[in-house]
ChimeraX commands (.cxc) that place a marker at each C-alpha (Angstrom):
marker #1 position 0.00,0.00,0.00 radius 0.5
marker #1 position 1.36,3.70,-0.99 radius 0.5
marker #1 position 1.55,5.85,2.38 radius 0.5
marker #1 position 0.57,8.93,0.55 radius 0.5
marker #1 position 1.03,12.86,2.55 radius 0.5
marker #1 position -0.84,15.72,1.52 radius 0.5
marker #1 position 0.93,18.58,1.94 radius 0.5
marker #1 position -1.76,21.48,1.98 radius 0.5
marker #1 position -0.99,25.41,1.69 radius 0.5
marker #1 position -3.84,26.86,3.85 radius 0.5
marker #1 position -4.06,30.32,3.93 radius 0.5
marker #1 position -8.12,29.57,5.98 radius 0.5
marker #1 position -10.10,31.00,2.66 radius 0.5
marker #1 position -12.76,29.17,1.03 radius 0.5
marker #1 position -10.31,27.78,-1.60 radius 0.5
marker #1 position -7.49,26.40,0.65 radius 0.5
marker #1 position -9.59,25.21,3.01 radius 0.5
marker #1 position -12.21,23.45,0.53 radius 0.5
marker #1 position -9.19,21.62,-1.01 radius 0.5
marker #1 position -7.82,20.28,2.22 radius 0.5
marker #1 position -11.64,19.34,3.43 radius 0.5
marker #1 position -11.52,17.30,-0.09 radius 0.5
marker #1 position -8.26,15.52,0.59 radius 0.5
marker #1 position -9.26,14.74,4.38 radius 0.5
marker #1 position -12.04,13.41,3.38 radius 0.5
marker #1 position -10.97,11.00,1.26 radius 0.5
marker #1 position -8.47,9.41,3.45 radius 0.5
marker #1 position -5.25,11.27,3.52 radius 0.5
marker #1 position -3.23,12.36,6.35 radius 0.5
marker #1 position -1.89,15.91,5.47 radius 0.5
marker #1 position 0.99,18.45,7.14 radius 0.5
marker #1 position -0.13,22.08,7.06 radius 0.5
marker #1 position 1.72,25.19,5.88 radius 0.5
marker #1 position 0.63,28.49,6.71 radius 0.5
marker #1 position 2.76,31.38,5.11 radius 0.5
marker #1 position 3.13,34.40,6.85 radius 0.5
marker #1 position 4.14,36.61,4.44 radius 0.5
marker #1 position 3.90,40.11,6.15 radius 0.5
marker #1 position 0.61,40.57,4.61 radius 0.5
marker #1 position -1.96,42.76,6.15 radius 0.5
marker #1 position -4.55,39.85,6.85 radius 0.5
marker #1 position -1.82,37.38,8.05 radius 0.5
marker #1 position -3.03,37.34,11.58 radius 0.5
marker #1 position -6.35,36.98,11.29 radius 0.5
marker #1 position -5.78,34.20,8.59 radius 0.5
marker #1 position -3.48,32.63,11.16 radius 0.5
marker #1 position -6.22,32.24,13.90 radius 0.5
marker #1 position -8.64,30.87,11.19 radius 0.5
marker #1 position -6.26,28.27,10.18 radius 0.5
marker #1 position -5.87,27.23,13.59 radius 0.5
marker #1 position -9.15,27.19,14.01 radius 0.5
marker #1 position -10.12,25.48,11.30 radius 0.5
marker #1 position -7.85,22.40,11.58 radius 0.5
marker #1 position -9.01,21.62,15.50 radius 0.5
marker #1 position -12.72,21.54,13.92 radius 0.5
marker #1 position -11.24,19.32,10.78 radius 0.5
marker #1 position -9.12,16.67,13.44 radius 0.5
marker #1 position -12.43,16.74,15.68 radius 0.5
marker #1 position -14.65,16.17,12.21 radius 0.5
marker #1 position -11.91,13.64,11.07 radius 0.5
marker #1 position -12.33,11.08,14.45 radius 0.5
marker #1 position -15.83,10.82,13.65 radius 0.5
marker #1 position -16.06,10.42,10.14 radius 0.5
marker #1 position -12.86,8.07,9.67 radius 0.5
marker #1 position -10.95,10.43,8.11 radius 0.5
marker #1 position -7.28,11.92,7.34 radius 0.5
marker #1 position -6.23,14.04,9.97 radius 0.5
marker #1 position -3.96,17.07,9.88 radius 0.5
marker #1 position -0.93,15.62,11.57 radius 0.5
marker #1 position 0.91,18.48,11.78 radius 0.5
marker #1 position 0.58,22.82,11.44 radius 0.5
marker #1 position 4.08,24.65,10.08 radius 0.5
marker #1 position 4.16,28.20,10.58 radius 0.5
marker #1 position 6.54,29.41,8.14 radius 0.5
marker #1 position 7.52,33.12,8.61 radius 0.5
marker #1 position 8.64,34.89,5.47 radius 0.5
marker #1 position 7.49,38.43,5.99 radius 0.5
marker #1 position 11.40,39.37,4.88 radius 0.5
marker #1 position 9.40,38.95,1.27 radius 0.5
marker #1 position 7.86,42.08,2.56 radius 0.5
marker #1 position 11.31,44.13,0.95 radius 0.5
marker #1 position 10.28,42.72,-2.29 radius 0.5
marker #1 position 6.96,42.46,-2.97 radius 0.5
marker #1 position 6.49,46.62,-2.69 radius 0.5
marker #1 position 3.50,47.87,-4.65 radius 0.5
marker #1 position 0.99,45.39,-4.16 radius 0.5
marker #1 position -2.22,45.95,-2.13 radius 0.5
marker #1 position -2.16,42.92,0.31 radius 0.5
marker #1 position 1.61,43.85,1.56 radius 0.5
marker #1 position 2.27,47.06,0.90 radius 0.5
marker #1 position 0.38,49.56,3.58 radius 0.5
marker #1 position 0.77,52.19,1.72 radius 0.5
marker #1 position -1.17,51.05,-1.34 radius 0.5
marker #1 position -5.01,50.85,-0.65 radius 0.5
marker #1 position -7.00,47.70,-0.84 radius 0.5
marker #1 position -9.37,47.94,-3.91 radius 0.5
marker #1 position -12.99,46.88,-4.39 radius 0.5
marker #1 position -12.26,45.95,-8.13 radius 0.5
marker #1 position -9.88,43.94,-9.65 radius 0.5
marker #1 position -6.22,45.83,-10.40 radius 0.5
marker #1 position -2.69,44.59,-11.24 radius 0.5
marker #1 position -1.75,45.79,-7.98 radius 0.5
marker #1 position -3.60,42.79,-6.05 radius 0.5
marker #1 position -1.53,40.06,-8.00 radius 0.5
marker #1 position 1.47,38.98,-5.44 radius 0.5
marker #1 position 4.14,38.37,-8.03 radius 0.5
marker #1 position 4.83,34.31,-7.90 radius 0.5
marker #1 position 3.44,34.15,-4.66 radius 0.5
marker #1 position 2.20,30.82,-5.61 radius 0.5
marker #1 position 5.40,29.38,-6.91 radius 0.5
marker #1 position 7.65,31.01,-4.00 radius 0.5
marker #1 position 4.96,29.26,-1.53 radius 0.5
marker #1 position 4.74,26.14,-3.71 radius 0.5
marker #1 position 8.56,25.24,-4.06 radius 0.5
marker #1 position 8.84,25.90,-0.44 radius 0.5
marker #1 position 5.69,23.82,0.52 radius 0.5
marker #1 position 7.18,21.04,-2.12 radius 0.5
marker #1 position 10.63,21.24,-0.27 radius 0.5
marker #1 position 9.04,19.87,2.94 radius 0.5
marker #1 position 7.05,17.41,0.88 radius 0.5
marker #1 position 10.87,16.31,0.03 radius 0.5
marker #1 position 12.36,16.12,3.15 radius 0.5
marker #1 position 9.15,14.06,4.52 radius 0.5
marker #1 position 10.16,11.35,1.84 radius 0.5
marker #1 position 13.73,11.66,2.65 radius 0.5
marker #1 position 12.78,10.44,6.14 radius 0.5
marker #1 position 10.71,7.70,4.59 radius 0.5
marker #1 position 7.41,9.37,6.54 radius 0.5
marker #1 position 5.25,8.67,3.36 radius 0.5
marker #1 position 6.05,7.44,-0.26 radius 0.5
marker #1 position 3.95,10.16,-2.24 radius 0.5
marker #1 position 3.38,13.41,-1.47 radius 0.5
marker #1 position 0.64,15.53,-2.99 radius 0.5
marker #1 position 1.38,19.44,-2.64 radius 0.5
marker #1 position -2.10,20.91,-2.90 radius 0.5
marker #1 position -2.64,24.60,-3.17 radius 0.5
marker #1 position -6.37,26.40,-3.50 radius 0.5
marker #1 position -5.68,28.42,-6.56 radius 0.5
marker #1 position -9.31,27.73,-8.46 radius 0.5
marker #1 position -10.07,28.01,-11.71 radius 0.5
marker #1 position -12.09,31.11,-11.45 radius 0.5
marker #1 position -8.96,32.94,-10.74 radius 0.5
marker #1 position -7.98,32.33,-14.01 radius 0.5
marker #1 position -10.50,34.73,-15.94 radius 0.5
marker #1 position -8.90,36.91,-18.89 radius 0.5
marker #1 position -8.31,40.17,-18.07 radius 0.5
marker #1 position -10.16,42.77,-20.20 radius 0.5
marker #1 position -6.91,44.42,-21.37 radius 0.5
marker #1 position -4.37,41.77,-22.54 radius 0.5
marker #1 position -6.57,38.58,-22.43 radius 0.5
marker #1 position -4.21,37.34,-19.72 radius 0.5
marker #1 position -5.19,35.60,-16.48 radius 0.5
marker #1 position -6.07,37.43,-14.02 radius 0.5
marker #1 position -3.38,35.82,-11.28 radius 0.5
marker #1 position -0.98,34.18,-14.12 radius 0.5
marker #1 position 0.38,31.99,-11.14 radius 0.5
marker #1 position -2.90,30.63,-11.06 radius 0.5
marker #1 position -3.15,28.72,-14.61 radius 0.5
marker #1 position -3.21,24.85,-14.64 radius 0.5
marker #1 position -0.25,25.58,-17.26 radius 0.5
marker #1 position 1.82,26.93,-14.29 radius 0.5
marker #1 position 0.89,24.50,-11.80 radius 0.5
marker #1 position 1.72,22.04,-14.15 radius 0.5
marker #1 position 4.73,23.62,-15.37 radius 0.5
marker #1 position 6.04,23.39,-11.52 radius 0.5
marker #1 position 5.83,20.05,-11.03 radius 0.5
marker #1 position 7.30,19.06,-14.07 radius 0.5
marker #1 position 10.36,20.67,-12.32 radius 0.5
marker #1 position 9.86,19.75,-9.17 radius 0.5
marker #1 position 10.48,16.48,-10.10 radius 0.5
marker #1 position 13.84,17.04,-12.31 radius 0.5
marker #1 position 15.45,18.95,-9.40 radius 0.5
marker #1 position 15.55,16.37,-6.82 radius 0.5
marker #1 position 16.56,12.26,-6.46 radius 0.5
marker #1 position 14.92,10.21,-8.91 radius 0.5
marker #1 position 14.20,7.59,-6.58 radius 0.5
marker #1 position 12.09,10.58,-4.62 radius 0.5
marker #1 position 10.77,12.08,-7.50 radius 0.5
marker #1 position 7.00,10.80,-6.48 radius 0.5
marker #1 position 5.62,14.26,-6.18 radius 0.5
marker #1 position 2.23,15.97,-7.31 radius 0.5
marker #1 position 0.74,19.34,-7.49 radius 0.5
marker #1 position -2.63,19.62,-6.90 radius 0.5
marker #1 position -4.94,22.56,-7.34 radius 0.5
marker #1 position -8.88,23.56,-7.93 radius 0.5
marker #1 position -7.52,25.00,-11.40 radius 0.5
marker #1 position -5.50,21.99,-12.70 radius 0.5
marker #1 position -9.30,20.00,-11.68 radius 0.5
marker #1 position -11.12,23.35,-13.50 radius 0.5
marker #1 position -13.43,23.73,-10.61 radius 0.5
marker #1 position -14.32,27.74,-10.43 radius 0.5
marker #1 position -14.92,28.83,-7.00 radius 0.5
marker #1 position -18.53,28.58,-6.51 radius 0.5
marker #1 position -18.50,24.64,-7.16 radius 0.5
marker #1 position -15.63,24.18,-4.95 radius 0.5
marker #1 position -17.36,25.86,-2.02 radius 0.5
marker #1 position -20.98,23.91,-3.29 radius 0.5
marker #1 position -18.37,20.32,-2.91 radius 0.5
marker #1 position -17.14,21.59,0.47 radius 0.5
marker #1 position -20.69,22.84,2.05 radius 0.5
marker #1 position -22.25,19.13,0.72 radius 0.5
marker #1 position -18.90,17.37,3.08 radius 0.5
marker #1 position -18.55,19.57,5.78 radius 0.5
marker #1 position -21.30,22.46,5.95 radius 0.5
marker #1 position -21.62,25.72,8.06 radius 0.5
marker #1 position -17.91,24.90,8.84 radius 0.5
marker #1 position -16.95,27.19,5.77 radius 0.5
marker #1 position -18.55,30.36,6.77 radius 0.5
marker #1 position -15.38,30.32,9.47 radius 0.5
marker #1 position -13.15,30.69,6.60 radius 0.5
marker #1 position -11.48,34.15,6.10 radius 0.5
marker #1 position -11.36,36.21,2.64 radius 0.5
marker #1 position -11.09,39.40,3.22 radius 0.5
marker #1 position -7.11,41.12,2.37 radius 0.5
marker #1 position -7.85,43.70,5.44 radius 0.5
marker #1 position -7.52,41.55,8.09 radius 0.5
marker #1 position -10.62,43.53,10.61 radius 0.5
marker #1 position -12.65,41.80,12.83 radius 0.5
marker #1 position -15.04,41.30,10.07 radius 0.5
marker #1 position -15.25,40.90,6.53 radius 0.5
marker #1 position -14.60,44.39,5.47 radius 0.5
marker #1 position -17.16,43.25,2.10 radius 0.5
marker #1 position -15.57,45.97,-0.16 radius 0.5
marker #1 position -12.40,44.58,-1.06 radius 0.5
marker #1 position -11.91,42.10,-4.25 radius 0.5
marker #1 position -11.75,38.86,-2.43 radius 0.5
marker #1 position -15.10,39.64,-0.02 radius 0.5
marker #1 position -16.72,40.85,-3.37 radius 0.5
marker #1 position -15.72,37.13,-4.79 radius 0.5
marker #1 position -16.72,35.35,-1.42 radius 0.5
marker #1 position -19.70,37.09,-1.95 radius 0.5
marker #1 position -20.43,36.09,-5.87 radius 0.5
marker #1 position -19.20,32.26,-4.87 radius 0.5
marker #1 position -22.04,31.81,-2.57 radius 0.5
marker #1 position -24.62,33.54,-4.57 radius 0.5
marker #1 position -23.44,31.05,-7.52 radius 0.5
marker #1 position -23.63,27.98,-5.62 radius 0.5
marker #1 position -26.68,28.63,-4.27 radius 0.5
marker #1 position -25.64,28.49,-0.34 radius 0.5
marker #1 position -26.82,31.43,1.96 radius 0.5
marker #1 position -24.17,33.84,2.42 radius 0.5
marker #1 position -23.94,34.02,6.87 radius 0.5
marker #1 position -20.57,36.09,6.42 radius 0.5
marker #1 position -20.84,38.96,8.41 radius 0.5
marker #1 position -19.85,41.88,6.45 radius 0.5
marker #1 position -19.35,45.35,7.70 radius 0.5
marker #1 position -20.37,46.69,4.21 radius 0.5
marker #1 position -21.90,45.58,1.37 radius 0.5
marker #1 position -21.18,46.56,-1.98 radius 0.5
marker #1 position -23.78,45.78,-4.83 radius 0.5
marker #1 position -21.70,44.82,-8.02 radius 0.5
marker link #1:1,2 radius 0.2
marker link #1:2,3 radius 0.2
marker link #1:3,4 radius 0.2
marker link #1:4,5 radius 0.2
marker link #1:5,6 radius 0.2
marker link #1:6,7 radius 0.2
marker link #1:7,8 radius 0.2
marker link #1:8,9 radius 0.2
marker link #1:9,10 radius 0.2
marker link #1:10,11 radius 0.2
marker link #1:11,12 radius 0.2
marker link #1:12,13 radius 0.2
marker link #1:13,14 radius 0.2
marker link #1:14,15 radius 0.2
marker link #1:15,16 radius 0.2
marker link #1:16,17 radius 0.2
marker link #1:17,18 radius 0.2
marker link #1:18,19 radius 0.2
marker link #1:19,20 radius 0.2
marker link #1:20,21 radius 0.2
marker link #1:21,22 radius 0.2
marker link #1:22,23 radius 0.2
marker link #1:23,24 radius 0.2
marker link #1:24,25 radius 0.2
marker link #1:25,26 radius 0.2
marker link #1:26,27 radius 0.2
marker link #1:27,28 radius 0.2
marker link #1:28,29 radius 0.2
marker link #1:29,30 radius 0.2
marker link #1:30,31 radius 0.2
marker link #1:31,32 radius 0.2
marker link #1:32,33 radius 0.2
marker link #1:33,34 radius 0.2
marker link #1:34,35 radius 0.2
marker link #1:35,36 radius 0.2
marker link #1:36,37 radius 0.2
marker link #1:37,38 radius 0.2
marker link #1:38,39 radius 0.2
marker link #1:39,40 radius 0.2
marker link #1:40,41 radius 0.2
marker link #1:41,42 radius 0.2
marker link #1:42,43 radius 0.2
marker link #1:43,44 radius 0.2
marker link #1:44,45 radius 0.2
marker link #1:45,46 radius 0.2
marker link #1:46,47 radius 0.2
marker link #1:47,48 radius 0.2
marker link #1:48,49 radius 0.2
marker link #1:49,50 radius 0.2
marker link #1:50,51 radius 0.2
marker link #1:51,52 radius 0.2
marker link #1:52,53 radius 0.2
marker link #1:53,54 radius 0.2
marker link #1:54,55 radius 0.2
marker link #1:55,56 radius 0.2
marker link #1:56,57 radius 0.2
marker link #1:57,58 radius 0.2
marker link #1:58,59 radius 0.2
marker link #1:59,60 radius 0.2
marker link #1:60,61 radius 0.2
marker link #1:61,62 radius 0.2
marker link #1:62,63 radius 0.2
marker link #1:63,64 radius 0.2
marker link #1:64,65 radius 0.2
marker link #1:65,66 radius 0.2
marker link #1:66,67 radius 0.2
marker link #1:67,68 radius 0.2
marker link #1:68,69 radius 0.2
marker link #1:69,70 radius 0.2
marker link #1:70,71 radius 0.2
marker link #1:71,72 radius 0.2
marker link #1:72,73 radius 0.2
marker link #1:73,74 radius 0.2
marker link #1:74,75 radius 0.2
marker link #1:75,76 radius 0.2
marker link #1:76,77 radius 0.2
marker link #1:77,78 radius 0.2
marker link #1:78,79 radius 0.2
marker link #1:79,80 radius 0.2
marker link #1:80,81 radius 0.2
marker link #1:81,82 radius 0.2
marker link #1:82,83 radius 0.2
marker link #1:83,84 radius 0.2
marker link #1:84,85 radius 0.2
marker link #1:85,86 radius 0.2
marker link #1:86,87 radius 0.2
marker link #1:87,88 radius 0.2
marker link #1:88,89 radius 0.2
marker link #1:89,90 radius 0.2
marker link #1:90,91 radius 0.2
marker link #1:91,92 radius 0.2
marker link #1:92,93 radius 0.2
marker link #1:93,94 radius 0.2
marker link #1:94,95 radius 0.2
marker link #1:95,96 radius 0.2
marker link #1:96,97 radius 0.2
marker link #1:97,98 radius 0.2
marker link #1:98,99 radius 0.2
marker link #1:99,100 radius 0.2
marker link #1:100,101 radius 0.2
marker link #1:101,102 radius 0.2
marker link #1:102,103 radius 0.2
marker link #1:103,104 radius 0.2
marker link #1:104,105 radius 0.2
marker link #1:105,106 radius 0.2
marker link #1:106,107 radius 0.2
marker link #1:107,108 radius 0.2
marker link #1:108,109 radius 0.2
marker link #1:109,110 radius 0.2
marker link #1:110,111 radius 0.2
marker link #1:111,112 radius 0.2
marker link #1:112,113 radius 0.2
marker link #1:113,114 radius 0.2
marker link #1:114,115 radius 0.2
marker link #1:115,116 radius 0.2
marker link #1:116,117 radius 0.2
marker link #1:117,118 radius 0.2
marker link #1:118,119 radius 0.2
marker link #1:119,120 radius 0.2
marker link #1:120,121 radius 0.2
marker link #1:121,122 radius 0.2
marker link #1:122,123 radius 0.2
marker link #1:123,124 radius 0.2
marker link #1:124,125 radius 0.2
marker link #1:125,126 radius 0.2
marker link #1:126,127 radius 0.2
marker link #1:127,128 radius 0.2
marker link #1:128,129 radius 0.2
marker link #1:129,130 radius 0.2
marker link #1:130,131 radius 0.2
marker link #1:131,132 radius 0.2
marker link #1:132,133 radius 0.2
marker link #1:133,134 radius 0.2
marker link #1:134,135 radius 0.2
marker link #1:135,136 radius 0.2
marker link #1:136,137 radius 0.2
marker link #1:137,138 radius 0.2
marker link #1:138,139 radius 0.2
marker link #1:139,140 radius 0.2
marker link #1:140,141 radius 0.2
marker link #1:141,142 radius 0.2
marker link #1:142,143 radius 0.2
marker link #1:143,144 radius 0.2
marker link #1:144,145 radius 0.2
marker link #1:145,146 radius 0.2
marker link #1:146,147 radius 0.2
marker link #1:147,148 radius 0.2
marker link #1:148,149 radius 0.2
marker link #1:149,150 radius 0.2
marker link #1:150,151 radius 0.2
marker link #1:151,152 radius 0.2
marker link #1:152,153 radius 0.2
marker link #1:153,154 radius 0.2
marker link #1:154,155 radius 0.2
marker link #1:155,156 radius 0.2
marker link #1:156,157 radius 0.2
marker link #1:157,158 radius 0.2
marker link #1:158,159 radius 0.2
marker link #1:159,160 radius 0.2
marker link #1:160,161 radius 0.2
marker link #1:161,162 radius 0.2
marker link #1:162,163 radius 0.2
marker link #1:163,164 radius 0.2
marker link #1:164,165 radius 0.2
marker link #1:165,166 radius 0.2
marker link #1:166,167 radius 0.2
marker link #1:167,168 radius 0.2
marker link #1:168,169 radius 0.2
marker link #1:169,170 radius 0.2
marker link #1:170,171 radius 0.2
marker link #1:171,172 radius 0.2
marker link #1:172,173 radius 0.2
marker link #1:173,174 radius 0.2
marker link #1:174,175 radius 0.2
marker link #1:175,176 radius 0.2
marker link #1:176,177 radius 0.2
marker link #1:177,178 radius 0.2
marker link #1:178,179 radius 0.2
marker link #1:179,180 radius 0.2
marker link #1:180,181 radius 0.2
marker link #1:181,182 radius 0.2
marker link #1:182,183 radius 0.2
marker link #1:183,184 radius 0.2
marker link #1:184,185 radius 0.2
marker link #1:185,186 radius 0.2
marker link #1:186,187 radius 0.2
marker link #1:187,188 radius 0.2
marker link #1:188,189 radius 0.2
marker link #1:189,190 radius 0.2
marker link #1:190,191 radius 0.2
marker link #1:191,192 radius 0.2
marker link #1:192,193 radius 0.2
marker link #1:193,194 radius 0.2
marker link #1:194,195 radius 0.2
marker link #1:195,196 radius 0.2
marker link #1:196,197 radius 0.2
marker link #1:197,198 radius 0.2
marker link #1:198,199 radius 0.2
marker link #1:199,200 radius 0.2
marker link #1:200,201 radius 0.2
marker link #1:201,202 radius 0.2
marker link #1:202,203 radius 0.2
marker link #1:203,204 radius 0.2
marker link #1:204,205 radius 0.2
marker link #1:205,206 radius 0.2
marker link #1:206,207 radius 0.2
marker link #1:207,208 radius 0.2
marker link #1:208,209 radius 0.2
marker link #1:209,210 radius 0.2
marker link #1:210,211 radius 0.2
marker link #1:211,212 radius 0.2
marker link #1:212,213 radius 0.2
marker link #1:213,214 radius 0.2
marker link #1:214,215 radius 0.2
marker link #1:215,216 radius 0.2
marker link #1:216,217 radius 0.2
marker link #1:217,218 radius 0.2
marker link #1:218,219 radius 0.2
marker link #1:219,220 radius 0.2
marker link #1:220,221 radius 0.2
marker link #1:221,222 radius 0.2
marker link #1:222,223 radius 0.2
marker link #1:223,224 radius 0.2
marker link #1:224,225 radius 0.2
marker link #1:225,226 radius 0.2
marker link #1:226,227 radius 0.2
marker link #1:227,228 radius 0.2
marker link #1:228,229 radius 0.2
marker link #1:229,230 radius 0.2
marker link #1:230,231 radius 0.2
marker link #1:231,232 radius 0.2
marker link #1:232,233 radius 0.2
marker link #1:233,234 radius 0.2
marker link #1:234,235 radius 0.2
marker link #1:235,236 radius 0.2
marker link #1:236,237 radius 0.2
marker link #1:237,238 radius 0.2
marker link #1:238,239 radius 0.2
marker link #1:239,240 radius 0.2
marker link #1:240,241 radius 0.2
marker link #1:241,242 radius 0.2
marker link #1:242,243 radius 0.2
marker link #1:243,244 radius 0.2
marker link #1:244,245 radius 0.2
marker link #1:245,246 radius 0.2
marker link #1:246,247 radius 0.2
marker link #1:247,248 radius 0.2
marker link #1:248,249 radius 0.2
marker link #1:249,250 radius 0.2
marker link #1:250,251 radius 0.2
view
C-alpha cells in the first residue's frame, strides 16, 4: 500500500480550506503550511487556520478520516522588501474593491509552492510517506482573462503553471524521490462557486469560518476584491451567504 502525505498550503479561505476538506475526506493524512508573508490579513488568517484544523481533526475522528498531523508556521514576511506595490503587503497602497494589477502577489504561488514542495521532500527523505501531494487552493475562477491583454487574471494561477512546476519539481531532486504531485482547484477546473458547493455538501456551516477578506478587521470588510468574490461564490452555488460583512457593496 502507498503511504501517501498531503501537503496542503492553507491560507483559511474558502479555496485552501475546501481543497484540504476534499483531501481529508478522502483518506489522507496531510501536514499544514501556513505562510506568513507580512501581509496585512496574516493574523487573522493565522487564527482561522488554527481554528479550522481543530474543527477538521475533531470532524476527522468521527467520520474516519485523514487528519492534519501536523501545522508549520513558516515566517517569510522578509518577502515584505520585495513584494512593494501590491495591495495585500504594501500599507501604503489601498485595498481595492475591483480587480487591479496591484492585487496580484508576483509568484506568490510558486515562492509558496517550491517551499511547501521542499518539505514534501524532506518528509520522503525520512521515509514518513512514499507520495506526497502538494495541494494549493488556486481555483479556476482565478484564471479569468483580463479585459486588457486577455491574460489571467493571477498568471500563477493557470493549470499551465501549476503544471509547469511540477514538471520541475520532479527534475530537481533524487529520482528515486521524485514521487511528487501538485494539486490545485484550477488543474481539476473547478471555479470557486462549485468548490465551495463540494465543500458545504462534506462539511457544511464549517466554511462560513473561513477568512477572505485582504484587510484583516474583525469582520469581513465586504468591499475589497476577495469579499466581493466570497460574496459572488455563494450567490453562484446557491448556499446562503452568513458572512458577516461590515459593508456591502452591490456589483
Amino acid at each position: 500500500m502507498v503511504r501517501t502525505r498531503v501537503v496542503a498550503i492553507v491560507s483559511g479561505g474558502i479555496d485552501s480550506t475546501c481543497s484540504l476538506v476534499y483531501w481529508l475526506s478522502k483518506g489522507y493524512d496531510a501536514s499544514v503550511v501556513f505562510f506568513d508573508y507580512g501581509h496585512k490579513a496574516s493574523r487573522r488568517e493565522l487564527d482561522t487556520v488554527k481554528e479550522i484544523v481543530n474543527e477538521l481533526n475533531s470532524i476527522a475522528v468521527d467520520r474516519r478520516w485523514g487528519r492534519v498531523v501536523d501545522l508549520l508556521v513558516l515566517d517569510i514576511s522578509f518577502m515584505k522588501k520585495i513584494w512593494k506595490g501590491t495591495q495585500l503587503v504594501d500599507e501604503a497602497i489601498d485595498v481595492e474593491s475591483e480587480y487591479e494589477r496591484t492585487v496580484v502577489v508576483p509568484i506568490r504561488n510558486i515562492v509558496m509552492l517550491t517551499m511547501a514542495a521542499a518539505y514534501a521532500y524532506t518528509l520522503l527523505e525520512q521515509e514518513v510517506c512514499d507520495k506526497a501531494v502538494v495541494v494549493l487552493g488556486s481555483q479556476y475562477s482565478d484564471v479569468e482573462p483580463r479585459k486588457d491583454t486577455g491574460e489571467p487574471k493571477y498568471p500563477d494561477c493557470s493549470p499551465e503553471c501549476f503544471l509547469s512546476i511540477e514538471s520541475a519539481l520532479k527534475i530537481c531532486h533524487f529520482r528515486d524521490r521524485r514521487s511528487i504531485e501538485v494539486w490545485t482547484p484550477s488543474i481539476a477546473l473547478l471555479k470557486k462557486s462549485k468548490l465551495l458547493k463540494l465543500c458545504h455538501n462534506i462539511v457544511g456551516d464549517l466554511v462560513y469560518r473561513t477568512w477572505s477578506c485582504y484587510k484583516g478587521l474583525e469582520k469581513h470588510c465586504g468591499t475589497c476584491e476577495s469579499c466581493i468574490n466570497r460574496r459572488k461564490a455563494f450567490k453562484e452555488a446557491g448556499i446562503p451567504d452568513k458572512t458577516e460583512y461590515l459593508e456591502i457593496l452591490n456589483y
